[in-house]
N, C-alpha and C positions, 0 to 999 in steps of 0.2 A: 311679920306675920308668921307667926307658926301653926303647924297639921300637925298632931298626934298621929301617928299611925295605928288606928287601931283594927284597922279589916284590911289587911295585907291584899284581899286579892280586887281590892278597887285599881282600875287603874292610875295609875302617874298622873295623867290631866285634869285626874279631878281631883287627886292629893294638892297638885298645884294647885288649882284654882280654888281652895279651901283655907289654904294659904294665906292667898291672895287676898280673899275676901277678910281673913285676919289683920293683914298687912293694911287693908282701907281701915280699917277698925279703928288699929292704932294711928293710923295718920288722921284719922276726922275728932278721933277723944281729944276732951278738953282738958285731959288729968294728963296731957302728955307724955302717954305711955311707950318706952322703950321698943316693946314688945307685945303682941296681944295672942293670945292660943287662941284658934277657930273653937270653935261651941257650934252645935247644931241650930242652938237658936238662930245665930247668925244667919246660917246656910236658909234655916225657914224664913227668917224677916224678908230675903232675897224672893226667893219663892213666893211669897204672899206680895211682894210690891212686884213682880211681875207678873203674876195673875190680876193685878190692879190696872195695870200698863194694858191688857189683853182687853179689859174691860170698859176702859176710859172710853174709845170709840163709838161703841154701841151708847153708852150713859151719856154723852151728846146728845146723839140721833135721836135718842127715846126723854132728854128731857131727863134724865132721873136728877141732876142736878135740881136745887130748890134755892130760891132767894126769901131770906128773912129778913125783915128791916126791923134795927135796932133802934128804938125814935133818940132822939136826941133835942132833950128838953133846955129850954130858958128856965134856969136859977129860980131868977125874981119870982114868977109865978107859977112855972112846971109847964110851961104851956109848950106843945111839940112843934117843934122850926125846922127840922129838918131829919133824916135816919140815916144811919150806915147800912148796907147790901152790905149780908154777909151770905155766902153758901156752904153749903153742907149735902153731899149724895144722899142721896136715896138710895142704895147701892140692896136690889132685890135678893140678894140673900146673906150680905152682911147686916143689912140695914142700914142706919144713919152715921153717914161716917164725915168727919171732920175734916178740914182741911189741912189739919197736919198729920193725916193720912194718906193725901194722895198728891198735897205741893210739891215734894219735892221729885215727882217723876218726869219731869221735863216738861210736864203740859202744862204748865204754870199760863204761858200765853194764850194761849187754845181756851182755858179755863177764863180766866179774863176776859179775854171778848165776849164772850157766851154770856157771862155775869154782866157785861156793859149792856151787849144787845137786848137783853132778857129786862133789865133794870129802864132802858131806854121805850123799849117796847109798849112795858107797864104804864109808865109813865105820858107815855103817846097816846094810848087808851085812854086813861084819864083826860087827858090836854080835849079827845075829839068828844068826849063825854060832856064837858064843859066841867069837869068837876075840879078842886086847885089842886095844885100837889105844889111841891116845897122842894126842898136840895135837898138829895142824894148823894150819898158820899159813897165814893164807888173805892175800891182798893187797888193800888197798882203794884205790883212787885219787881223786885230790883232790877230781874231780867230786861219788865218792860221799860222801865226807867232809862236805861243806856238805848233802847229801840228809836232811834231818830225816827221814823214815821210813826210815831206811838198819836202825838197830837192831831195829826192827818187823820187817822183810824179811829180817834174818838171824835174825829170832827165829824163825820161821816156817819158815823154811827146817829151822833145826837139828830142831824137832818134825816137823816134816812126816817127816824121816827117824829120827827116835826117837833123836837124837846129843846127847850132854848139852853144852848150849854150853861148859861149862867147857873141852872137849874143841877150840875155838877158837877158836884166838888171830887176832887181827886185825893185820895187818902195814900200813904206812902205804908206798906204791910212793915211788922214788927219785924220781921227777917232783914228787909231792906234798911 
């Protein structure tokens, strides 16, 4: 990773760490770059996914996360057998932001649960309504995949909302 020096009276640690953040650059590119010069974009992408990190917290607590089901039809006749839960923030003054804007900030688990509990929930409502519901395909990602109590945590969850697990299906994310 390389710093251009161009405002001499920054200090040293943050030449370094502009660097650095070069040096991730070219160790994550896929064009297996030698070398990569820092760009300010960089520096902002930084900044903008930790003002994201800052925000995750609260957009829990307040629910701005939203669950969309995707239906998922039988061929033969189109008829709807089951959906995938997909989420997407709400995020109050970005607006709708996707989830390959904020997966890869560590909360990838934390996001998870919340889409299980939230999907399970639904679903419980339904069940005490008397009304049917179908399989839901929930999405797990790699992290949680190596998580040995992952199965425990979604056993839990489906009881806690009185949802027969057969009722869901586990989907493995396109990263994993």
């Amino acid at each position: 990773g390389a710093y251009q020096i161009e405002y001499p009276n920054i200090s040293i640690t943050l030449m370094k760490d502009k660097a650095r953040v070069a040096m991730e650059r070219a160790k994550n590119s896929s064009f297996n770059h030698n070398y990569v010069w820092f760009s300010e974009s960089m520096w902002e992408t930084i900044v903008e996914e930790q003002k994201l990190n800052i925000d995750f917290d609260i957009a829990i607590m307040e629910k701005q996360f939203e669950i969309y089901y995707q239906p998922i039809c039988r061929v033969e006749d189109g008829k709807i057998i089951g959906a995938e839960a997909l989420v997407r923030w709400n995020h109050p003054q970005r607006g709708m932001l996707s989830p390959d804007r904020f997966e890869q900030n560590g909360f990838i688990s934390v996001l998870d649960r919340y889409v299980w509990n939230e999907v399970c929930s639904a679903m419980g409502e339904r069940i005490s309504r008397g009304e049917n519901i179908f399989p839901i395909s929930i999405n797990m990602s790699k992290a949680e995949f190596y998580d040995e109590h992952i199965l425990d945590d979604l056993h839990q969850i489906t009881q806690k909302h009185h949802v027969p697990p057969e009722f869901i299906r586990v989907e493995l994310t396109e990263s994993a």
